[in-house]
N, CA, C and O atoms as a MOPAC input file, in Angstrom:
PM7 MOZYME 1SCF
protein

 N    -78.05000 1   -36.98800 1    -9.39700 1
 C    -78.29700 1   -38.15900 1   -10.21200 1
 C    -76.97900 1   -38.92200 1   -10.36200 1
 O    -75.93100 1   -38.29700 1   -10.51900 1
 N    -77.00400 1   -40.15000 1   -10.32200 1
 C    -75.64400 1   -41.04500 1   -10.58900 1
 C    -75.82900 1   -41.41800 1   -11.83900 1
 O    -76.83300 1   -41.59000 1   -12.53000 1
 N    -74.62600 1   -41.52000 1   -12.02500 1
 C    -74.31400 1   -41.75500 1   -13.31800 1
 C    -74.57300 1   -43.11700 1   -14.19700 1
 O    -74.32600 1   -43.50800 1   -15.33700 1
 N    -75.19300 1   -43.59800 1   -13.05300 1
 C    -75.74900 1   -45.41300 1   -13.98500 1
 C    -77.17300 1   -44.54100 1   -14.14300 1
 O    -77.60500 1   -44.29100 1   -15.26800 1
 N    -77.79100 1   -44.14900 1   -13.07300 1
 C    -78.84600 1   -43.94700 1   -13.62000 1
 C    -78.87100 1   -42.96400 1   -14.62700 1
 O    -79.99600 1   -43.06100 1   -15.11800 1
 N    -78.27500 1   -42.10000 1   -15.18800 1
 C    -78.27800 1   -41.16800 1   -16.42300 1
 C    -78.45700 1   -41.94700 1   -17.59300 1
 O    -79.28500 1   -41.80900 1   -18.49300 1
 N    -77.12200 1   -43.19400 1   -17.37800 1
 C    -76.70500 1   -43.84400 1   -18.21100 1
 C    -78.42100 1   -45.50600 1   -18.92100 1
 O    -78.73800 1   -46.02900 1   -19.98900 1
 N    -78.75700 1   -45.55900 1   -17.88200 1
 C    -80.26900 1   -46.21700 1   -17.79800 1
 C    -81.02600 1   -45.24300 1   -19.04200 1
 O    -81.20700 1   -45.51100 1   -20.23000 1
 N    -81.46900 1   -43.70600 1   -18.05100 1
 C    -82.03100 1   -43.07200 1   -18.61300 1
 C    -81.88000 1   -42.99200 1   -20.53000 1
 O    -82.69500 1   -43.08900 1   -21.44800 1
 N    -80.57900 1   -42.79600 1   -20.45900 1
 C    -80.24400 1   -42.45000 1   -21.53500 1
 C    -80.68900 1   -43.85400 1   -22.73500 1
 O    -81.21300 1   -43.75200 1   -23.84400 1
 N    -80.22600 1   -45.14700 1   -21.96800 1
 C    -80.86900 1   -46.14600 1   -22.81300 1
 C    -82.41300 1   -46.21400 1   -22.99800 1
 O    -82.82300 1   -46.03600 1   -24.14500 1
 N    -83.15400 1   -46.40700 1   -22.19200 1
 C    -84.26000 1   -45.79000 1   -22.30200 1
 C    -84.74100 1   -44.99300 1   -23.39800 1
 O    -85.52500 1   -45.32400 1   -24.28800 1
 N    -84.22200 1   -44.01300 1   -23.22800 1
 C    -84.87100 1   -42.56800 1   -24.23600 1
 C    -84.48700 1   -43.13800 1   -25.76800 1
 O    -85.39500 1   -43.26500 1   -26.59000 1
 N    -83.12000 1   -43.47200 1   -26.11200 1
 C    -82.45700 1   -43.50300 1   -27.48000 1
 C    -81.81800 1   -45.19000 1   -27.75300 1
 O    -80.89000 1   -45.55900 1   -28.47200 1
 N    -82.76200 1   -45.99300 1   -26.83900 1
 C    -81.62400 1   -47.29200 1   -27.30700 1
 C    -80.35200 1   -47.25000 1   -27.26800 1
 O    -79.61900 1   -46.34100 1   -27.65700 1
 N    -79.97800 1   -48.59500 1   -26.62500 1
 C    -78.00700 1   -48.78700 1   -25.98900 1
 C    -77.20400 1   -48.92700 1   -27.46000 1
 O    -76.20800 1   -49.65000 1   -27.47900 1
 N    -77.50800 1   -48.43200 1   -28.35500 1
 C    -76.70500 1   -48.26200 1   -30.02400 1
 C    -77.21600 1   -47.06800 1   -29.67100 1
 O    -76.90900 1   -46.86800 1   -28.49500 1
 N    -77.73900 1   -46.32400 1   -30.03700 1
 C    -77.94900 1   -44.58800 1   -30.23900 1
 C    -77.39800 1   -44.09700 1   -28.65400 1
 O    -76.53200 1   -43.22800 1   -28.55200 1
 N    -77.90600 1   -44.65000 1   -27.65500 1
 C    -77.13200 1   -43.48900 1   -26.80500 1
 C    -75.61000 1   -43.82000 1   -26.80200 1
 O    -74.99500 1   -42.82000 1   -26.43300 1
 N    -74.89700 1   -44.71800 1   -27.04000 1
 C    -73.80900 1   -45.29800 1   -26.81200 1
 C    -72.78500 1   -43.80800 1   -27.88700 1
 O    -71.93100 1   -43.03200 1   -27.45800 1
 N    -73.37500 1   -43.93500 1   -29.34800 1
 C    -73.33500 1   -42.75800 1   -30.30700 1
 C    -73.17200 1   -41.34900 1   -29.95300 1
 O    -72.26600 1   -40.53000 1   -30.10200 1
 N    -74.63100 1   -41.32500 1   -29.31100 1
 C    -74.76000 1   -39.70600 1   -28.88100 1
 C    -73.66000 1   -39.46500 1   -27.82200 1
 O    -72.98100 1   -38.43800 1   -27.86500 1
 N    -73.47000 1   -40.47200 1   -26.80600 1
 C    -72.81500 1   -40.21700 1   -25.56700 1
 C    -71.38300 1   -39.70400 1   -26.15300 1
 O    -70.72800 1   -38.73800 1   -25.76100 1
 N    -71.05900 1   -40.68000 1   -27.27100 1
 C    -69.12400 1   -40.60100 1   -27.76100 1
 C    -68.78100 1   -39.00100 1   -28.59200 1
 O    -67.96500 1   -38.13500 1   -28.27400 1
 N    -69.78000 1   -39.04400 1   -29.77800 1
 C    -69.58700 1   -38.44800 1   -30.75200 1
 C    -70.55300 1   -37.13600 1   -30.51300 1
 O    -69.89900 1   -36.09300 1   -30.48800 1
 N    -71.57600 1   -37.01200 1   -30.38300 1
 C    -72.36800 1   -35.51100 1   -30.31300 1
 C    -71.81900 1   -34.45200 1   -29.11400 1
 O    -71.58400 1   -34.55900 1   -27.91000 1
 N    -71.74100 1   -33.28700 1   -30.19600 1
 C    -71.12700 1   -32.13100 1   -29.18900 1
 C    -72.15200 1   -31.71100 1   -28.83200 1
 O    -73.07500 1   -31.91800 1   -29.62000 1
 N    -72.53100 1   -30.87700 1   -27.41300 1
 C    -73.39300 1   -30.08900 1   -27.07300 1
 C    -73.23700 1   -28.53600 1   -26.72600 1
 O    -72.56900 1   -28.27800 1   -25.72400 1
 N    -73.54600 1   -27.93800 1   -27.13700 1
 C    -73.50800 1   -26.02300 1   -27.37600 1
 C    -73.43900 1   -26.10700 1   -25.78700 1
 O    -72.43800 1   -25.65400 1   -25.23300 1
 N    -74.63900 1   -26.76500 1   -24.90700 1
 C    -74.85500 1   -26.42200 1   -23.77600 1
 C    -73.90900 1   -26.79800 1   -22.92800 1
 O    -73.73200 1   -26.04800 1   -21.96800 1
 N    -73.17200 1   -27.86200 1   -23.02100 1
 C    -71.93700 1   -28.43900 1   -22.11800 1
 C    -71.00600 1   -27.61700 1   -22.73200 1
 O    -70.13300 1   -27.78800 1   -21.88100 1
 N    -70.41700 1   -26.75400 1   -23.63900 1
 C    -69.33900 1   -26.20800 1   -23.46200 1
 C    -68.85900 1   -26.43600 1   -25.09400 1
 O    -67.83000 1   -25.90700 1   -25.51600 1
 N    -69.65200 1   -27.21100 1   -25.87200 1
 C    -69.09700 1   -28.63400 1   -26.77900 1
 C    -68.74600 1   -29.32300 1   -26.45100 1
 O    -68.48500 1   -30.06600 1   -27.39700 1
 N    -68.50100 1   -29.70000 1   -25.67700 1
 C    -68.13200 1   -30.92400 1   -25.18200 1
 C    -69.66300 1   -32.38900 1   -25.26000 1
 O    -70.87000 1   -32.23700 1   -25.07000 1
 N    -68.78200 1   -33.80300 1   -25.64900 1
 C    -69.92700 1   -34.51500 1   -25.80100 1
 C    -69.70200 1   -34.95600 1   -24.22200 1
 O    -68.90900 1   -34.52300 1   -23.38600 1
 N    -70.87300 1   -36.15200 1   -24.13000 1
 C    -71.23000 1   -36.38600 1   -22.90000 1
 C    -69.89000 1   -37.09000 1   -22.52000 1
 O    -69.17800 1   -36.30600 1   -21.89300 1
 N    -69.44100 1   -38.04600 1   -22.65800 1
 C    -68.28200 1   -38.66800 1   -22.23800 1
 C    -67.05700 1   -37.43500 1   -21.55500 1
 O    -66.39300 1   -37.54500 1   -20.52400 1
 N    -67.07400 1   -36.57100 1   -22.31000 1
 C    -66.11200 1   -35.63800 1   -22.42100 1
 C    -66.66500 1   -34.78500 1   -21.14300 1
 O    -65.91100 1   -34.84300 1   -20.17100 1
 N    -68.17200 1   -33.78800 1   -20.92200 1
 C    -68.88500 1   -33.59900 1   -19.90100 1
 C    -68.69200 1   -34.43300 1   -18.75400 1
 O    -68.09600 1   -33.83100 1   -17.86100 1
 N    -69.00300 1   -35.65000 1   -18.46600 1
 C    -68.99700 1   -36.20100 1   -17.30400 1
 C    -67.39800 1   -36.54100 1   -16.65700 1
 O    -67.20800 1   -36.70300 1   -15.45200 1
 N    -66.59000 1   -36.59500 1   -17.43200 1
 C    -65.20100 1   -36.82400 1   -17.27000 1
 C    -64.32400 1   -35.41900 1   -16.85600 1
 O    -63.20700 1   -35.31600 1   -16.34800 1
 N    -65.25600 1   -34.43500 1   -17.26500 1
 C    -64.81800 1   -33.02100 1   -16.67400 1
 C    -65.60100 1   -32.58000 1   -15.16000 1
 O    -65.19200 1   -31.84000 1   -14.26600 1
 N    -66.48700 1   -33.11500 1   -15.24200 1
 C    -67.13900 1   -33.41300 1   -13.52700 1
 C    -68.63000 1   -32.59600 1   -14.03300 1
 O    -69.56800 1   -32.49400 1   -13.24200 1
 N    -68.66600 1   -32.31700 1   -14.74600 1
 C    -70.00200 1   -31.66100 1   -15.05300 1
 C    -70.95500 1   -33.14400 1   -14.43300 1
 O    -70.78000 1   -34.31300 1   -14.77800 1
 N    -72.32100 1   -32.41700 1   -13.08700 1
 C    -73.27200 1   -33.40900 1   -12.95500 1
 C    -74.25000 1   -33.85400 1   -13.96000 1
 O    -74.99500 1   -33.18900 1   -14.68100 1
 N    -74.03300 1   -35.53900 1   -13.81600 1
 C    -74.70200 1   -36.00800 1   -14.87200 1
 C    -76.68600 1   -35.61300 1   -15.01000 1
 O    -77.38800 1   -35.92100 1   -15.97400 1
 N    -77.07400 1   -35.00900 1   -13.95900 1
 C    -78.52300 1   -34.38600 1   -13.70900 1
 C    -78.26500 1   -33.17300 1   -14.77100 1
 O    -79.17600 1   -33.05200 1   -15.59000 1
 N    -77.31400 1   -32.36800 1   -14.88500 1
 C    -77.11000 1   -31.07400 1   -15.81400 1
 C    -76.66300 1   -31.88200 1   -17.42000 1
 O    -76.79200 1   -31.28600 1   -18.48900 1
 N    -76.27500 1   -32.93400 1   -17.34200 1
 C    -76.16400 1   -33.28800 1   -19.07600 1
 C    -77.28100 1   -33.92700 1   -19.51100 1
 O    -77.69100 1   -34.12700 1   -20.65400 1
 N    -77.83200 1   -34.29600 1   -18.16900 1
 C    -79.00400 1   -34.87600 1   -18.59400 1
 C    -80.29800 1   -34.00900 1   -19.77000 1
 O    -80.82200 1   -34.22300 1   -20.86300 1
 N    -80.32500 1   -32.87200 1   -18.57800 1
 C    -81.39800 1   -31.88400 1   -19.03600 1
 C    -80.57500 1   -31.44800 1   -19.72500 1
 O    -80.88400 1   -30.27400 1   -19.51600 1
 N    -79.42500 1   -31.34500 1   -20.67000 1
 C    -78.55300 1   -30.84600 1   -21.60600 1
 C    -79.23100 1   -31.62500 1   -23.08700 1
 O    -79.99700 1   -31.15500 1   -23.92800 1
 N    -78.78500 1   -32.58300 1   -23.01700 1
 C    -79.86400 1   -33.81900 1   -23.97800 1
 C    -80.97900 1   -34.01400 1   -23.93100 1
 O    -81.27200 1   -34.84300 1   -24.79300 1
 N    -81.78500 1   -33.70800 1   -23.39600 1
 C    -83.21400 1   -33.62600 1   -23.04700 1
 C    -83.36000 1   -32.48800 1   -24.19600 1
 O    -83.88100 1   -32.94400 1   -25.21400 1
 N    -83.02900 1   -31.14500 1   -24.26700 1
 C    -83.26700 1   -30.03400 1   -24.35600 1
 C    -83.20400 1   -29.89400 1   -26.28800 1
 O    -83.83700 1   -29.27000 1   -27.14000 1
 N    -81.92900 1   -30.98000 1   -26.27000 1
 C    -81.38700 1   -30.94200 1   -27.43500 1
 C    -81.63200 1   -31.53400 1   -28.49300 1
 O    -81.19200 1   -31.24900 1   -29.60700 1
 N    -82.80000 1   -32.93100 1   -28.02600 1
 C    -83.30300 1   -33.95600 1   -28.28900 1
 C    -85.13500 1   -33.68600 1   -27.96400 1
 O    -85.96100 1   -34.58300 1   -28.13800 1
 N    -85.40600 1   -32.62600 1   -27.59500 1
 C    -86.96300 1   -32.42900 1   -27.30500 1
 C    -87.16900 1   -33.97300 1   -26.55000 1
 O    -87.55000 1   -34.91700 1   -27.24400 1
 N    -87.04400 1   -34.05500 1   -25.89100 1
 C    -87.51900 1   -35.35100 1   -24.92300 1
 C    -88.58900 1   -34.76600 1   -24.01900 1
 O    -88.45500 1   -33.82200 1   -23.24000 1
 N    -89.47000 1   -35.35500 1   -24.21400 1
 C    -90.68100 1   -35.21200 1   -23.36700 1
 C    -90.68600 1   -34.53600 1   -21.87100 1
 O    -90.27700 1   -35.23600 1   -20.94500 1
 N    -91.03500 1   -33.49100 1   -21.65900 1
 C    -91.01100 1   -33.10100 1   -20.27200 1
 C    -91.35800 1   -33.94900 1   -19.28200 1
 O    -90.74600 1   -33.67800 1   -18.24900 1
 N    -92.31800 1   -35.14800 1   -19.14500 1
 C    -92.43100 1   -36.43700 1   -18.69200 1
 C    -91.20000 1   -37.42300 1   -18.29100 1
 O    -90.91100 1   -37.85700 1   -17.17600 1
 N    -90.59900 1   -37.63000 1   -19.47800 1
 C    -89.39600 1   -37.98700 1   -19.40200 1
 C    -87.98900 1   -37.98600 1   -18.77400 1
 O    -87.13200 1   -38.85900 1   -18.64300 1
 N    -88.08700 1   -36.36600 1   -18.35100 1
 C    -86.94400 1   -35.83700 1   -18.27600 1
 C    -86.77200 1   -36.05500 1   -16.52800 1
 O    -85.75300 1   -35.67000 1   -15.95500 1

């Protein structure tokens, strides 16, 4: 997955104010703690933070 499209996705799911939020400030248990900015900048694939936030956020299996 590229990273615009995560970044799509992500608007999508939570609105470009909430994901913009989640992306900066929310840690995830599953990335390491690390928030997403912090994840993708460490090379973690954005397909694995994806289903990281998905998981964390109950997002619709549809969705994901």
């Amino acid at each position: 997955m590229r990273i615009t499209m995560f970044r799509r996705l992500m608007t999508d799911e939570f609105g470009a104010a909430r994901a913009a939020t989640l992306s900066k400030d929310h840690q995830f248990s599953g990335l390491g703690g690390r928030t997403v900015e912090q994840a993708l900048a460490a090379g973690i694939p954005a397909k694995e933070i994806w289903q990281e936030v998905c998981a964390a956020f109950d997002v619709p299996a549809e969705r994901r």
